[in-house]
N, C-alpha and C positions, 0 to 999 in steps of 0.2 A: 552604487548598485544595490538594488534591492537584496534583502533574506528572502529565501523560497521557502516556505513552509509547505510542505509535500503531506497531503493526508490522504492515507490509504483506506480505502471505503468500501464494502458491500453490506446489506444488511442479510442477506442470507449466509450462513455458517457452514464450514467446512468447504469455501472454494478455491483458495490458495491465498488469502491474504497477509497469512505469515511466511509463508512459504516464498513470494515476495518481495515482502521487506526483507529475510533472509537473503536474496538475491544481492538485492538492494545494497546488502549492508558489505555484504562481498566486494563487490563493485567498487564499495567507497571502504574500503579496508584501511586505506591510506591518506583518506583524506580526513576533512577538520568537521565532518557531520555529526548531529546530534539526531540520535532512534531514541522516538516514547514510544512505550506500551500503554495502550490506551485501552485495556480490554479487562475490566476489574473482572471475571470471572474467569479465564483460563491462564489468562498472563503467559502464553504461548513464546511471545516474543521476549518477555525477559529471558525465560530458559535459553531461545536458540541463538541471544546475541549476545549472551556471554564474552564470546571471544573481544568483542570490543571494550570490554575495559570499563568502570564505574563512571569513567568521563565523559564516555560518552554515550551510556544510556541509562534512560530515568525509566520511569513507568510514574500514570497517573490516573487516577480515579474518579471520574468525572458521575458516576450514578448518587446519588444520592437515598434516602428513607422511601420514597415512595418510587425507587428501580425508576426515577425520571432522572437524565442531566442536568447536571447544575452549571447554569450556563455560566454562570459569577466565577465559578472555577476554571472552566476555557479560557473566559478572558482575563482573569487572574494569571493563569500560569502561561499564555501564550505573550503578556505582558511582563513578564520578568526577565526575558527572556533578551530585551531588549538592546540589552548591552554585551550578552553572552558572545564569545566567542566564536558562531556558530554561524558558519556564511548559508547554510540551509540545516531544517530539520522536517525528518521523516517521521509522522505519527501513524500507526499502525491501530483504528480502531477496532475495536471488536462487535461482532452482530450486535447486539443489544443496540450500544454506542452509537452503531451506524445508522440503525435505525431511526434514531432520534434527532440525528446530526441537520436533516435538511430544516428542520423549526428553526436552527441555529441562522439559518440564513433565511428565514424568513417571518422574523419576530421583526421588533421592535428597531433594534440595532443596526443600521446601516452596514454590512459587513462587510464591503466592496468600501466604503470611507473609510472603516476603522481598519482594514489592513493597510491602506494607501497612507493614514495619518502615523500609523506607526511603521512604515518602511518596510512593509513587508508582501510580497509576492504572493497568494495562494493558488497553487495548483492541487487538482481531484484527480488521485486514480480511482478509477473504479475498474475493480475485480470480476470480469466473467466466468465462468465455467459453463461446460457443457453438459447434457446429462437432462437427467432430469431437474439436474438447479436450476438451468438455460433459462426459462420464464420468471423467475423470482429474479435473478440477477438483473435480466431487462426492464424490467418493472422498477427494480431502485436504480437504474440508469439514468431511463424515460422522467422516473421523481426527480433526481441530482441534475438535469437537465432543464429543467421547472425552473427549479428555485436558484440554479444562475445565471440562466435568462442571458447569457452568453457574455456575463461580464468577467468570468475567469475560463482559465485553460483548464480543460476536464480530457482526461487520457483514458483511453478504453485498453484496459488489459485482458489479454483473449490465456486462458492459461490451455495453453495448445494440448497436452496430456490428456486434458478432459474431453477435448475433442475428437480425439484420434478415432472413435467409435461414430460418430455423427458430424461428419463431414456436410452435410446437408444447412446442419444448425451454425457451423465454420461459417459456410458462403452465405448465409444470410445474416449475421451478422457483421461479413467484412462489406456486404452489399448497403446493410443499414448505413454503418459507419460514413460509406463513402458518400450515401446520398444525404446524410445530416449535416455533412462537414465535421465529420468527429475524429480524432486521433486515434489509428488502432494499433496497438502492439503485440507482443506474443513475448510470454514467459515458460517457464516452464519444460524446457523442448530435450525431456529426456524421459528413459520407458522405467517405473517403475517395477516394471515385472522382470527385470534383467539384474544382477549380479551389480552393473556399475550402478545402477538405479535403487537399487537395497541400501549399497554404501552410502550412500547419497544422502537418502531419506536418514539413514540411522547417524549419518553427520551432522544432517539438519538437527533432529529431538537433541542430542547430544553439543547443538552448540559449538560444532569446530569452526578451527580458522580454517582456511585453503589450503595449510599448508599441513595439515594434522589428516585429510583424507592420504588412502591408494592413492600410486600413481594415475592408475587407470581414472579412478573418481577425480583425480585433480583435472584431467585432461578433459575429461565430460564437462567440468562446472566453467573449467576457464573457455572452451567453445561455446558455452551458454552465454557467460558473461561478456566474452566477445561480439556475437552474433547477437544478444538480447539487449544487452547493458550501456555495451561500451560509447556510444554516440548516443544515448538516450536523451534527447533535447532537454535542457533546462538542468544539465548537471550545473 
């Protein structure tokens, strides 16, 4: 069986990419995954996945002197990997990062060979949000869509919260999805302006496990993680 290497991607900031992998990490509490932070400037993700333990998260630096990816480093460290314990790992880019990511597959390097010669599976989430992000989001979509030219699985994450105000931009992008053939899911699906939604949010920046929220917040995250997570294709 292949390794899934799971990279989480938008190049626009602040749409819930850590928020997410947070999810994400929830989800696989218990299982044998491995979360990088891939974001050398806010490092978001090492703060809030604390709860997981040194084992299982790293964090890595991929910018180099001129604020460009140093591609030698990806495939350096996606290469060491090779033997690790790790039946999937979740990279967690950050804007910058993301930005720069589609060159990676569209250089020199065969990247659809070189995950298949090392055993390994890549799937794209890409993070939407609604709002006034909605257009910049679809646009690094529409690019991540380009440059894999349909030779990997690319997941569209709709972070539902952001939507709740522009339902308009909801049904057209679940309308786009359907007529591209593209995977759509929904994350997200709690009100931050509510008492269990504060808990929530300030268990996120704080890095808890599930079991360190309220009851009330526990019950909120595990219907997320139920209804969001729990059959998420390709665990």
């Amino acid at each position: 069986m292949k390794r899934k290497f799971h990279y989480v991607l938008q190049a626009k900031g602040g749409v819930g990419k850590s928020l997410f992998t947070y999810l994400k990490a929830l989800s696989e509490r218990d299982g044998s995954s491995l979360f990088v932070d891939v974001d050398h400037s806010t490092k978001t993700s090492t703060r809030q996945l604390k709860f997981l333990g040194d084992s299982r998260m790293e964090t890595l630096s991929l910018i180099g002197k001129r604020d460009m990816i140093v591609r030698d480093i990806f495939i350096g460290y996606v290469e060491s990997l090779v033997n690790a314990p790790f039946d999937e790992i979740f990279m967690d880019f950050g804007a910058p990062e993301s930005e720069q990511f589609p060159s990676l597959l569209s250089r020199d390097l065969n990247f659809k060979t070189w995950c298949d010669r090392l055993g390994n599976e890549a799937i794209f989430h890409i993070i939407i949000a609604g709002g006034g992000a909605y257009r910049a989001c679809v646009e690094y979509l529409e690019k991540m869509i380009q440059v894999t030219q349909g030779r990997f699985r690319v997941i569209v994450w709709q972070n539902i919260n952001t939507f709740s105000q522009f339902p308009k931009l909801a049904l057209e992008l679940s309308d786009n999805c359907t007529r591209f053939g593209l995977e759509l899911r929904q994350f997200g699906d709690f009100d931050a302006d509510t008492l269990l939604g504060n808990q929530i949010l300030d268990g996120i920046r704080n890095g808890y496990s599930l079991d360190e929220y309220p009851f009330g917040a526990q019950i909120c995250l595990e219907t997320e993680l139920e209804n969001n997570f729990n059959d998420e294709p390709g665990q």
